[in-house]
C-alpha positions, 0 to 999 in steps of 0.5 A: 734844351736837347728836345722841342716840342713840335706838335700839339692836338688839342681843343679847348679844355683837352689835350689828345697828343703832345709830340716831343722831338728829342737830339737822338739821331733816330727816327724811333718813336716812343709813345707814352700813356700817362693819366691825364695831360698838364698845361705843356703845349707847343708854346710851353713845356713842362718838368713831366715833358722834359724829364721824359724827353732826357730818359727817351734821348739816351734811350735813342729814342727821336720821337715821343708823343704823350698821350693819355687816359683821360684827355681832360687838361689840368694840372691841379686833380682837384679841378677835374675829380668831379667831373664825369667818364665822358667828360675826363676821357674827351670825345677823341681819345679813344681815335688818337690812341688808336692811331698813335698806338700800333703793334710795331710802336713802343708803348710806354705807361707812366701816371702813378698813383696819384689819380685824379678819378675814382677806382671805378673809372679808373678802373672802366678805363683800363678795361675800355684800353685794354680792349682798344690796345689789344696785341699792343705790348705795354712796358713801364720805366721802373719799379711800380708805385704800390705794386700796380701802377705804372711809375710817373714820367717824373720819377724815371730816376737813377735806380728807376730807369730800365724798360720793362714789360708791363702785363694787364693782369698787374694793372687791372688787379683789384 
């Protein structure tokens, strides 16, 4: 496996960052936002997490953390689309972004159209990251998914795989 997984901050039903150190010899970090966090640990990995850390090694990238817009864990959508705002967003996300996502760090979202929320919170929590990522430049991997959201990790395919500047007035269009 050209990747180890070598950190997890997680509590109970939340995972706030999984960090992926790939075989590039770099010490360059990429940070990825995606939607909600799979079941992926420091015990076990996962075909988002592997997929990811095969584009980012040829990338020349030695690091990557996931991190998310909603911390809650699950790999089934239907266990969490009940739940409310603050129990998807977890009670240190918010930190954990802010202090993985610094202005001379490359960010990267990538969670598809597949949400596991509503429109509204969704939405609310673009606003609320926008504020909190404010001079951070975002970028994708790919073509957009319907033309407003952020290809999934899992899908960083041939034909999909360059980096590109992601702006918010795309992911915020109603």
């Amino acid at each position: 496996m050209p990747y180890r997984i070598t950190h997890s901050d997680e509590e109970s039903n939340y995972r706030y960052m999984l960090q992926v150190r790939t075989d590039a010899p770099s010490a360059t970090t990429l940070n990825v936002i995606q939607c909600n966090p799979s079941m992926a640990s420091t015990s076990r990995s996962d075909s988002t997490v592997g997929k990811v850390s095969l584009w980012a090694e040829e990338q020349g990238f030695g690091t990557i953390q996931f991190l998310n817009l909603f911390a809650r864990r699950s790999p089934h959508v239907a266990s969490i689309s009940g739940l409310s705002y603050p129990e998807l967003v977890g009670t240190r996300n918010n930190e954990v972004l802010r202090h993985h996502c610094q202005p001379n760090s490359l960010l990267v979202c990538g969670w598809g159209a597949t949400l596991p929320v509503s429109k509204q919170q969704y939405h609310q929590r673009l606003l609320e990251l926008q504020a909190l990522l404010a001079g951070i430049e975002l970028n994708r991997v790919g073509a957009m998914v319907a033309g407003r959201y952020p290809r999934h990790g899992r899908m960083w395919n041939a034909g999909n795989r360059d980096l590109l500047p992601l702006g918010w007035d795309v992911l915020l269009e109603r």
